[in-house]
N, C-alpha and C positions, 0 to 999 in steps of 0.2 A: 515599204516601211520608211520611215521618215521619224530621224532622232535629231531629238531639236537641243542643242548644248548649251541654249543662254539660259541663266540663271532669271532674268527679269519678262515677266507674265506681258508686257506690252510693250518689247523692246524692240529694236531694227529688224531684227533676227526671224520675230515670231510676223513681224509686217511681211518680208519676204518670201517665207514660209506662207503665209494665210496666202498669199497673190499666186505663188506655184501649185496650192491645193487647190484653189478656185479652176484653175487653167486646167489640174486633174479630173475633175469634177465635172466639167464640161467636156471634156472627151471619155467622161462616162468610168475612169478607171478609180479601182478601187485601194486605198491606200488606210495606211493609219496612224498618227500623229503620236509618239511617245516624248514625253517632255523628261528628260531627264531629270533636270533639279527637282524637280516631287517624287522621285524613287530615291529607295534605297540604296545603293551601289556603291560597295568597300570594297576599297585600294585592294587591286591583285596582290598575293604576297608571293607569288613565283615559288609554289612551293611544289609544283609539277603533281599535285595531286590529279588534277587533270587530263596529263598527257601519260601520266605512269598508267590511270587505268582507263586511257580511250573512252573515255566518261563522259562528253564534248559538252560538259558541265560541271559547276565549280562545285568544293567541297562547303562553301560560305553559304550560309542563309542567308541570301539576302535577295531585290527583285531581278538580279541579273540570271536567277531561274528561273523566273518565268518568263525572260526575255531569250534565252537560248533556241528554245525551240520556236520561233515565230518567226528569229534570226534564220534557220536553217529553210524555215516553208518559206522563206520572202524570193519574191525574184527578182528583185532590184530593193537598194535601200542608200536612202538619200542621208547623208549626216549634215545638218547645219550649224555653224556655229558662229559666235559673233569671236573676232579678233581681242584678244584679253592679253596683253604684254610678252606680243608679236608670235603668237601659236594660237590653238584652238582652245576656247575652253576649259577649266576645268573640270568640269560636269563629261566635257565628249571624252576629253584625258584620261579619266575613269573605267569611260566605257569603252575607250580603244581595248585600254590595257585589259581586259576584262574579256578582250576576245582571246586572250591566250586561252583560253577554256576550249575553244572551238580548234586545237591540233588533234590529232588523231595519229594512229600506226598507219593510217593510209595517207597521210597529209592532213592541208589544210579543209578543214569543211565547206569554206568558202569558197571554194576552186570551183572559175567560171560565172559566182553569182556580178553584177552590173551595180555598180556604184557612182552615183554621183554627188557631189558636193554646193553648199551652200555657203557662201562666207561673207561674214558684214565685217566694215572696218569703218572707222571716223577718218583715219589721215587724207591728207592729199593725193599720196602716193602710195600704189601697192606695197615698191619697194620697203621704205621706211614702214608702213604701216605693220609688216609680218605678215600679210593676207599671203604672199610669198613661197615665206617660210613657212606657213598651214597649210597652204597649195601641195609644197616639195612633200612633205608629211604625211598628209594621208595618200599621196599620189604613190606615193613608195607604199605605205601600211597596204595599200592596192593592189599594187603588183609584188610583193610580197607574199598576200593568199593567193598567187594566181588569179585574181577577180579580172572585172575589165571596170575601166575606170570610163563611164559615157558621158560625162558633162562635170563642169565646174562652173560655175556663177560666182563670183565676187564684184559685191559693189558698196561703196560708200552708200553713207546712208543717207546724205545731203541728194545723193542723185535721184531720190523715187517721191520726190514730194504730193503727185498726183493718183498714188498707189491710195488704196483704201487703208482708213485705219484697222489695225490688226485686234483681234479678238483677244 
């Protein structure tokens, strides 16, 4: 699975994405593109409705139920996001917080699943840029659930000029 966190329909984000799927595609593996910003998905309110009833889903109506369980069948799941005032997204922000759903009386649900990350940035440099600070971020939210964390990508977006345009 592959949650995509830019807001903009033909952004840095969604080009490096479209080129990772291409490369999925061709070695034949099956995935699925969920675009955050055209769901629905409200702010966690940490009200432990969740965890009180081992639920490993939220009390809110909204699409992060039907994203729960797709979360639990995935065997890997990729989150990308472009770099927005030196963190991830607020679109993925959402969706982090929103795994608090997925604790249970046995732990985390996530324990074991493979995680990798996609990250766009404009600056020069990582550092300044925050691609960094979204690196340290979800690499913790990682190991955290007990996941395994199997790749990071971060690149300016100046460097992929020969990349196809993105859908």
């Amino acid at each position: 699975m592959i949650f995509n966190g830019s807001p903009r329909k033909k952004g840095n984000t969604v080009t490096l994405v479209a080129e990772f799927t291409r490369a999925l595609r061709e070695a034949g593996t099956e995935f699925e593109v969920i675009n955050l910003n055209q769901l629905n998905i409200n702010p966690c309110q940490f009200c432990n409705w969740c965890v009180n009833n081992n639920a490993l889903s939220c009390v809110q109506k909204d699409d992060m139920n039907d994203i729960y369980p797709k979360l639990l069948d995935a065997e890997r799941i990729v989150l990308a996001t472009p770099i927005f005032w030196f963190n991830v997204s607020a679109q993925l922000k959402l969706f982090i917080d929103r795994l608090y759903a997925l604790h249970g009386d046995k732990g985390y649900a996530f324990t074991k699943k493979k995680f990798a990350n996609i990250l766009v940035y404009g600056d020069t440099n990582p550092d300044s840029s925050g691609v960094n600070n979204a690196i340290g971020s979800l690499n913790d939210m990682i190991k955290y659930m007990n996941s395994e964390i199997i790749g990071t990508v971060h690149a300016r977006y100046e460097t992929w000029s020969n990349l196809p345009e993105a859908v």
